[in-house]
N, C-alpha and C positions, 0 to 999 in steps of 0.2 A: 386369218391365214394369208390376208394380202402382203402383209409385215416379214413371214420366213425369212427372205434372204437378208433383212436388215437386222434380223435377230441373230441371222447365222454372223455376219460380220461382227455386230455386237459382242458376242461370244469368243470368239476367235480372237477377242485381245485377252483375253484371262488366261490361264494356264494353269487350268482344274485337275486334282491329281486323276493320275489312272493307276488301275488295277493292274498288277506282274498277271501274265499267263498261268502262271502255275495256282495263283490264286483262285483265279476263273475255273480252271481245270477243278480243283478242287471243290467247288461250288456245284459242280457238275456228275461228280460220283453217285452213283445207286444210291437211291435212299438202304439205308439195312435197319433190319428186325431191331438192333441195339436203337437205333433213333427211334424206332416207332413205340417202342417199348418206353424208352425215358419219358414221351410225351403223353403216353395213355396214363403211367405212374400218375403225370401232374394234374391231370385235368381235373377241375375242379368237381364234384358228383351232385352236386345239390344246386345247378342249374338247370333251367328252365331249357328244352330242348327247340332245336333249330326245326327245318320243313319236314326233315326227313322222319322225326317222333323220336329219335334216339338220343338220349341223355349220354353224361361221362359215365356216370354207373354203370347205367350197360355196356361199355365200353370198357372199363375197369374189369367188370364180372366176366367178361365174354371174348379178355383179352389173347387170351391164347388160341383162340381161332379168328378171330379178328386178324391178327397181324398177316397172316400169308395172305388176307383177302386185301387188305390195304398196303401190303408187298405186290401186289399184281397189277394194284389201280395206280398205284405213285410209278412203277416201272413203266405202263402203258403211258400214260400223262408225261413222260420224259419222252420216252419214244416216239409219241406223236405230236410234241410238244401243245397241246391242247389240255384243255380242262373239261371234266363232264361238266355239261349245262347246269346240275346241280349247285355244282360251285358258287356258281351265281346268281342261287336264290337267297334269301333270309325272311324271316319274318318278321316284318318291324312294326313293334307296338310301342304304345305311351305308357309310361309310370309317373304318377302323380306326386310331386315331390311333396316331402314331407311341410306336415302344415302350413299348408298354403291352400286357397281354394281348388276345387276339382272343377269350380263352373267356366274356368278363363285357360284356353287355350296354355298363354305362355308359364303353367305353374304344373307341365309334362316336360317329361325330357324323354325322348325316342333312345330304345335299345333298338338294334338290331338283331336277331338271331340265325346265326347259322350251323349249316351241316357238320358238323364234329369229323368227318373226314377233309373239311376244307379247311377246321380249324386245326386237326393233328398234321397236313402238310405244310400249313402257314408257320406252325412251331418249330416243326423240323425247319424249313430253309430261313428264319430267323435265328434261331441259334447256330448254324452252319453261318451268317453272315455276320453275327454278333463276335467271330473268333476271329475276323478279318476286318473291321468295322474300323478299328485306332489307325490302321497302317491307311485307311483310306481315307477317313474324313479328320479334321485339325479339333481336339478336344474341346473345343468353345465352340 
């Protein structure tokens, strides 16, 4: 942190694109029922559920009540620009990669798991930036 201001000068010779307003603006719109809808569609159902114990399946099976209750959390979460605590759990275990021994630490590779409400908002605001992505970053 002693570095800041040498990093800011640093910076300050480049000339990094920026985002139009109206892009940002649009980044910023209500989540709606259609986005949350496309992303319960995708989730996959035969994963291993996050802290909360709810799988995609249930999410899938239970989507039409689901959505006005994850309509109410994604509009609060704008509104107060914060995240429930939840958000920021997961559950992270090891899986043992295939043949290879189980007795030596480096022959796991750590998943993380998380709340399917963290991952059905991470989807929505990745593809809302995936449709502005080319005009902001250089294809290489």
């Amino acid at each position: 942190m002693d570095n800041l201001d040498k990093m800011d000068i640093f910076l300050e010779k480049y000339k990094f694109p920026k985002t139009q307003s109206g892009i940002i603006k649009n980044l910023y719109i209500p989540i709606t029922n259609e986005e949350i809808d496309a992303v319960i569609k995708n989730i996959p159902a035969n994963k291993s559920p996050g802290p909360d114990g709810f799988t995609g399946e249930f999410y899938q099976a239970f989507k039409g009540k689901l959505k006005a209750v994850l309509l109410r959390l994604f509009k609060k979460i704008q509104e107060e620009s914060t995240l429930p605590s939840s958000f920021y759990e997961a559950n992270i275990t090891l899986i043992p990669k295939a043949d290879k021994y189980t007795t030596k630490k480096e022959n796991y590779r750590p998943i993380s798991l998380m709340n399917i409400d963290a991952k059905i908002l991470s989807k929505i605001l990745a593809n809302r930036i995936q449709h502005y992505i080319r005009k902001i970053m250089h294809h290489d």
